[in-house]
C-alpha positions in Angstrom: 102.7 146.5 96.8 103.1 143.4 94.0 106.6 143.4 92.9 107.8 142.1 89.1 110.6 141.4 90.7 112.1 140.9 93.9 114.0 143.6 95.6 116.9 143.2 98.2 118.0 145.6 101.0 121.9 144.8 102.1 120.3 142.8 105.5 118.7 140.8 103.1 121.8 139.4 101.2 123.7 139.5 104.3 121.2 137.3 105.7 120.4 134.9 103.1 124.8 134.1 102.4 124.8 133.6 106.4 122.1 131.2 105.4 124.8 129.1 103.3 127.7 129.6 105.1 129.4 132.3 103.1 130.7 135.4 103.1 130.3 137.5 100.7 128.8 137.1 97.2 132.4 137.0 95.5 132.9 133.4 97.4 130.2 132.0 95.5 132.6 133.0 92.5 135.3 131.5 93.5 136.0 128.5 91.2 136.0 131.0 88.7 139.3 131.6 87.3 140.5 135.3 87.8 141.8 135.5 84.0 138.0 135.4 82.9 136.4 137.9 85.6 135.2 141.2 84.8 137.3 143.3 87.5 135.0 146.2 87.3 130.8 146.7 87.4 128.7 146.2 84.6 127.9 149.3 82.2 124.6 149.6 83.8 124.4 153.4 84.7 122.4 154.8 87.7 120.0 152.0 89.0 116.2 153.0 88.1 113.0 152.7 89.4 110.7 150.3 88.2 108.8 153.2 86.2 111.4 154.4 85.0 112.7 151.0 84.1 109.1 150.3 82.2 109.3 154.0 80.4 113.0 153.2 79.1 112.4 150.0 77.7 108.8 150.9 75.8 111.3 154.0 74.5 113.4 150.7 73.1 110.4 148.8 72.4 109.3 151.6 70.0 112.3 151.4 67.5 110.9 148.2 66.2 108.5 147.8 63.9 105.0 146.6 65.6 102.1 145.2 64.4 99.8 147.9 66.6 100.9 150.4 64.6 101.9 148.8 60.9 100.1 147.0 59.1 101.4 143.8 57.8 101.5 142.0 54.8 104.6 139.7 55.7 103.8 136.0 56.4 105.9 133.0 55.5 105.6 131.1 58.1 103.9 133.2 61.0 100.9 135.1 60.4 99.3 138.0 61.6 95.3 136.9 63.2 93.2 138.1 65.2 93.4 136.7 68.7 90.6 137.4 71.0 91.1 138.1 74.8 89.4 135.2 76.0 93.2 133.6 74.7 94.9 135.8 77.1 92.8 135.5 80.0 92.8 131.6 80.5 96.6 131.5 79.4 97.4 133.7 82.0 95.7 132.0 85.0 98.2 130.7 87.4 96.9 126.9 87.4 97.9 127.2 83.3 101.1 128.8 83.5 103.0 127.6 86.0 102.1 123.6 84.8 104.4 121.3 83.3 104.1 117.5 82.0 100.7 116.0 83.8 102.5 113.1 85.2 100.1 112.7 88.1 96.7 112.3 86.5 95.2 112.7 89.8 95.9 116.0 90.2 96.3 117.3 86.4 92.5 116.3 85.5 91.9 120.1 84.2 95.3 120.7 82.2 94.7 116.8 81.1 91.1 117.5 79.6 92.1 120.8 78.2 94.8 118.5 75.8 92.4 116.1 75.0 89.9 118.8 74.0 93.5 120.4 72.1 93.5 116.6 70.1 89.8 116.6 69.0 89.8 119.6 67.5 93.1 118.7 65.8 91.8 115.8 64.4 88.6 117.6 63.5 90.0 120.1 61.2 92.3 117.7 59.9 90.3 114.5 59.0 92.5 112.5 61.4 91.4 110.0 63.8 94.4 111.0 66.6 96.7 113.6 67.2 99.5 113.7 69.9 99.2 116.7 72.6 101.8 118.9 70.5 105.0 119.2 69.1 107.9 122.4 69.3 106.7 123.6 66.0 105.8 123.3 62.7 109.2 122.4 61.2 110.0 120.1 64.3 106.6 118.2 63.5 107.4 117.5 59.5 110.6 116.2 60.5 108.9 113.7 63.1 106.5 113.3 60.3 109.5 112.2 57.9 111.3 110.0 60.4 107.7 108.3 61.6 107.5 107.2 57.7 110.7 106.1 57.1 110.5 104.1 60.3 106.7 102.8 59.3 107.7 101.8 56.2 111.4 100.7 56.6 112.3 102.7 53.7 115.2 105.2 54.1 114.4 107.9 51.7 112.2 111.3 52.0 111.0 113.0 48.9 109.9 116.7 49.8 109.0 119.0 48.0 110.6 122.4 46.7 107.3 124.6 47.6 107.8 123.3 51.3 109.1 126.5 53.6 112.7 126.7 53.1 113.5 126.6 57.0 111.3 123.1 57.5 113.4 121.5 54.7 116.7 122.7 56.3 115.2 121.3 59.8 114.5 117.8 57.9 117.9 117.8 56.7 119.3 118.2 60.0 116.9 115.4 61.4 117.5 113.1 58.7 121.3 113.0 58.5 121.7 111.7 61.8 119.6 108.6 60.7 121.4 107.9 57.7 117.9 108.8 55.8 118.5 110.4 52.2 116.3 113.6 51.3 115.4 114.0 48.0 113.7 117.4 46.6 110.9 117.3 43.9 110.7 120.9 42.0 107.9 122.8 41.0 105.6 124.4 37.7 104.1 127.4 38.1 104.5 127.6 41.8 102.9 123.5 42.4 104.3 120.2 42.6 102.6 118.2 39.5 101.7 114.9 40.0 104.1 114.0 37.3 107.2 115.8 38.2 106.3 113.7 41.9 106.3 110.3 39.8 109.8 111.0 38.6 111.4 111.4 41.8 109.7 108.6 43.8 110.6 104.8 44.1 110.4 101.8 46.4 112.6 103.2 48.4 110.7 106.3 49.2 109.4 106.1 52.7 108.0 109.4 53.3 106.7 112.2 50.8 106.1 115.8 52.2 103.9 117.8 50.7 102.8 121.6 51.7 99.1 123.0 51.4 98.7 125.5 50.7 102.3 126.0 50.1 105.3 128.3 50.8 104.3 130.1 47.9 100.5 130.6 49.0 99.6 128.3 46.2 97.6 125.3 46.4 98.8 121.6 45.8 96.6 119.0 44.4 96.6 116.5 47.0 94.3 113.9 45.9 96.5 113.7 43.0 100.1 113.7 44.8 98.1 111.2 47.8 97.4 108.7 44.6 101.4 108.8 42.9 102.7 108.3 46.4 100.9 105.2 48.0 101.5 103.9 44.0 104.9 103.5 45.6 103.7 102.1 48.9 105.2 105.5 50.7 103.5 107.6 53.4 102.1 110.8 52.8 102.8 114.1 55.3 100.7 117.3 54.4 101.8 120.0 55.9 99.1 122.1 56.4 98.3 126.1 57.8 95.5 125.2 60.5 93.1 128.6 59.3 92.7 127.4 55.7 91.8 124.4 56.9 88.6 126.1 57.9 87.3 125.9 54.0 89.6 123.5 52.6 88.8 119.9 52.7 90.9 118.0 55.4 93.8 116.7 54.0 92.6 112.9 56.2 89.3 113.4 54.0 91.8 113.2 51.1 94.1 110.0 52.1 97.0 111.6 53.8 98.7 109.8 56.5 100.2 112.4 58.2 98.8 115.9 59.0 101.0 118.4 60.6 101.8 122.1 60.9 102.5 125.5 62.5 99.6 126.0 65.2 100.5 130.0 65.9 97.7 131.3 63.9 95.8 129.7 66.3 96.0 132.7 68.8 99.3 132.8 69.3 101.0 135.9 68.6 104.1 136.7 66.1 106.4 137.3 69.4 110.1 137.7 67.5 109.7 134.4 66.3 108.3 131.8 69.5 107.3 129.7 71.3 105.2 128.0 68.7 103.0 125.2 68.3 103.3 122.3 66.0 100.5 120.3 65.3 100.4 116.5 64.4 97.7 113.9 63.7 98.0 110.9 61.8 96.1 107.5 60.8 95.0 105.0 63.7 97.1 102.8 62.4 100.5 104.6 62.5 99.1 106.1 66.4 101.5 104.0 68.6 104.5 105.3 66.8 103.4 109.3 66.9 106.2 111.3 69.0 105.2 113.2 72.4 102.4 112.5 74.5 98.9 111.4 73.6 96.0 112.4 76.3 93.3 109.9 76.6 90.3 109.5 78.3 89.0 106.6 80.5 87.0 106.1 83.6 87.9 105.4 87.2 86.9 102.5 89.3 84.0 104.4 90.4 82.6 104.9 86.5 83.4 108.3 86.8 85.0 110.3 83.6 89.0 111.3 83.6 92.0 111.6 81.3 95.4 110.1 81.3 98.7 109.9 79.5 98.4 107.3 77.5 100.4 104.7 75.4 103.3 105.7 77.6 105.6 102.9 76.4 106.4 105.2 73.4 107.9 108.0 75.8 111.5 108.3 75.7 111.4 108.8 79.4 109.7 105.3 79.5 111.6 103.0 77.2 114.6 105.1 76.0 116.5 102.1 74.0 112.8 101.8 72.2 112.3 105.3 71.3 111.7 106.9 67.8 111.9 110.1 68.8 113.7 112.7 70.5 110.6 114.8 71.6 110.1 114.7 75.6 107.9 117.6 76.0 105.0 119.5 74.6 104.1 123.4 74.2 101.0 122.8 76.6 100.7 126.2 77.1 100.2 127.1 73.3 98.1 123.8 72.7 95.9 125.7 75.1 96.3 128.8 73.3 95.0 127.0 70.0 92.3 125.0 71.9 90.8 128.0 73.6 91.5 130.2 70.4 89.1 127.4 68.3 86.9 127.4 71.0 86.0 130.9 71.0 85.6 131.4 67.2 83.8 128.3 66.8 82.9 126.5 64.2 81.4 129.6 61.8 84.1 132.0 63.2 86.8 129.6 61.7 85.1 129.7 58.2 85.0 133.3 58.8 88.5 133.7 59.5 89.5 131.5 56.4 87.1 133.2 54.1 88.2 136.8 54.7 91.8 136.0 54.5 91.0 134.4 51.3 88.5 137.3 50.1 91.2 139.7 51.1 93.7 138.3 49.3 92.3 138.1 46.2 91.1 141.6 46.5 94.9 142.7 46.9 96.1 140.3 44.3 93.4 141.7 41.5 94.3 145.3 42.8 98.2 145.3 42.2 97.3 143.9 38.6 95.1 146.6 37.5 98.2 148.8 39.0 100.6 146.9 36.4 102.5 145.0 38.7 102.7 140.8 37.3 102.0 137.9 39.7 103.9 135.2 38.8 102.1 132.1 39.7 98.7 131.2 38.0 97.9 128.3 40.4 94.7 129.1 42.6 96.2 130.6 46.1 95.0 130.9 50.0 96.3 134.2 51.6 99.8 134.5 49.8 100.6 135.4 46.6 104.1 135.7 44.5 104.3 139.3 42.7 107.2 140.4 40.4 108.5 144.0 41.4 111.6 145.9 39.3 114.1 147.1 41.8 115.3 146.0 45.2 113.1 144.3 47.3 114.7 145.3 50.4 114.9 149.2 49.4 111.5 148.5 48.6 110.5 147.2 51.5 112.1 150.6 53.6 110.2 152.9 51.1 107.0 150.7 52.3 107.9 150.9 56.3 108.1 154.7 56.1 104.8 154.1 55.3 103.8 152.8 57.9 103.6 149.1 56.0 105.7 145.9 56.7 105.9 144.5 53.3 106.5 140.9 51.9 109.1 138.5 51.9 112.4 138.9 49.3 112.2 134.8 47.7 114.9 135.8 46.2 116.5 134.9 49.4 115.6 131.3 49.8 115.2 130.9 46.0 117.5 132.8 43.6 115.7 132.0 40.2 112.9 134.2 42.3 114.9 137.0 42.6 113.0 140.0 42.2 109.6 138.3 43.6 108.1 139.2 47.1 105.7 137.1 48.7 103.1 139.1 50.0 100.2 137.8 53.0 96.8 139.2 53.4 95.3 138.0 56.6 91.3 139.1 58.4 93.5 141.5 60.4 93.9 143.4 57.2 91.6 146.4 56.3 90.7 147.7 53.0 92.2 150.7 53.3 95.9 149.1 54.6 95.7 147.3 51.0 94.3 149.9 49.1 97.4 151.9 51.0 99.8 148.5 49.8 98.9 148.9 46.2 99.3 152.5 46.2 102.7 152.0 47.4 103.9 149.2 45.3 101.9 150.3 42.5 104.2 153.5 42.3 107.3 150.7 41.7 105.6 149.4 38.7 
């Protein structure tokens, strides 16, 4: 019988603490101070089977609200796609899984080729010509973004803007205060940064500018125009962009930017309570020997033959620690693979798919909550989220909407309290016609 865990008869244990030298189990507690030990068993109840085990847990499992059997129109950050089993299948092969770092090139050829293949198709869909092997996460990749710049450019200031997720801004904070680096924020009009209000913020001391695109508020940024005010300044430019809309937008490299990063989990990775992630980063050839992480490259052996390495390894922290600029000294290879296998199998006219019915979709919804009365409140062109004005609580709104059978959008009143009243709502491919037509219906009774 396969076991999901390993079960232990009393000869067992006895055996295995003869093994060491002890006892009984309580001696391997013993420089435990009494005052702090339990004294009596764990709550547990009766022990279970491993059935029963299974039965009570799906039994927990069903209290929460699951994307099998809602539909969704919450995003903000991690977004509900389509991910097809191929994903699952190569993720759960046993030479994939139980990796780590490829330190020995030797004998990491496949995991090693399956990164590089990760970095070209990062750098394809962002106009890039490199891209590291992957970061923790989005937020974890602006803020190596931010720090690369200020570092680049010997400038200590980062100019970000107001339309940037909420939670990436309060992990650039965090990044930048221990390096003495000052962020400053640049508001928006009508859901966008202007090119204008950008002008007004940034100096010659401005070493980075962050800019999101499509933005936290679904809405799109002008790049070109925001690219232009901030190498005016001589400043590097981050976009931080979500990998599907990439798929019809043009590359923000195609545009000027400097620094491309983002979230990678719409890249087959599911919602999963909030993790593991991906964060994605590519970046000029000129700024390549200061990216964070591990860079995969390939070369030849003696004998001609094709291979890949880790390369540029004097930027690794575990290389050169006294020289390093970042504190990244691992990579999510297992979710890279996720994205790479994920792009693979939708290929290139899948991804425009993908991008255009999220985009199709959301319109649809947008157009159909107007006719029901209900205001948006941004007028800039948007991707797959949109900003909509509601009366009443958005939270008691939101319950009406789960009894339903729908997990609705985000409260912004949360993260921004002139938007109090607003939910940001996301309409991804997953999303059937008649799961908005049963959204509108729903919110269209609030109006």
């Amino acid at each position: 019988m396969t076991w999901s865990y390993l079960p232990h008869t009393a000869e067992d244990r006895t055996e295995m603490l003869a093994a060491i030298g002890v006892k009984d189990t309580m001696e391997l507690y013993a420089d435990v101070p009494n005052s702090i030990r339990l004294h009596r068993p764990l709550a547990l109840g009766e022990p279970l089977s491993e059935r029963e085990v299974a039965a009570y847990f799906k039994k927990l499992a069903a209290a929460n609200a699951n994307l099998q059997d809602y539909a969704c129109f919450l995003g903000a950050g991690a977004y509900d796609h389509f991910i097809p089993s191929t994903v699952g299948h190569v993720l759960g092969r046993s030479e994939f899984y139980t990796a780590y770092t490829q330190y020995q090139p030797e004998i990491s050829q496949g995991y090693l080729q399956a990164l590089w293949e990760y970095q070209s198709m990062i750098c394809e869909i962002t106009g890039m010509p490199v891209a590291n092997a992957s970061m923790y996460d989005g937020a974890t990749a602006m803020a190596e973004a931010a720090l690369l710049s200020c570092h680049a450019t010997r400038r200590n200031e980062i100019v970000v803007a107001r339309s940037v997720h909420p939670n990436y801004r309060t992990v650039l904070g965090t990044y930048a205060k221990d390096f003495g680096f000052v962020v400053k924020e640049v508001g928006f009009t009508d859901g966008v940064t202007t090119p204008e209000a950008l002008s007004e913020v940034v100096s010659k001391n401005t070493g980075a500018v962050i800019i999101q695109n499509p933005n936290f508020f679904g809405s799109l940024e002008d790049l070109a125009a925001l690219i232009a005010k901030t190498h005016e300044v001589g400043a590097l430019f981050t976009s931080v962009s979500d990998p599907i809309a990439l798929g019809i937008l043009e590359a923000p490299g195609k545009q000027g930017a400097d620094i491309v990063v983002g979230e990678g989990q719409p890249l087959g990775l599911a919602i999963s309570f909030g993790g593991p992630y991906l964060g994605f980063m590519a970046a000029t050839a000129k700024l390549m020997r200061k990216l964070p992480g591990r860079i995969i490259g390939e070369t030849v052996d003696k004998n001609g033959k094709r291979g890949f390495v880790l390369t540029l390894q004097a930027r690794e922290q575990h290389i050169r620690r006294d020289k390093a600029t970042s504190n990244i000294c691992s990579n999510e290879a297992l979710c890279a693979l996720a994205a790479t296998v994920y792009l693979s199998t939708v290929g290139k006219e899948g991804y425009v798919e993908v991008a255009s019915q999220c985009l199709q979709k959301a319109h649809y919804a947008q157009q159909a909550l107007v006719e029901r009365g209900i205001e948006t409140v941004f007028k800039a062109p948007f991707f797959q989220e949109f900003v909509v004005k509601l009366p009443g609580n958005i939270a008691e709104i939101n319950q009406e909407l789960l009894k339903q059978g729908i997990i609705g959008g985000l409260d912004l009143g949360c993260y921004y309290p002139e938007l109090a009243g607003n939910m940001l709502l996301c309409v991804t491919e997953n999303r059937t016609k008649a799961q908005i037509d049963a959204l509108v219906v729903g919110l269209g009774a609030k109006a």
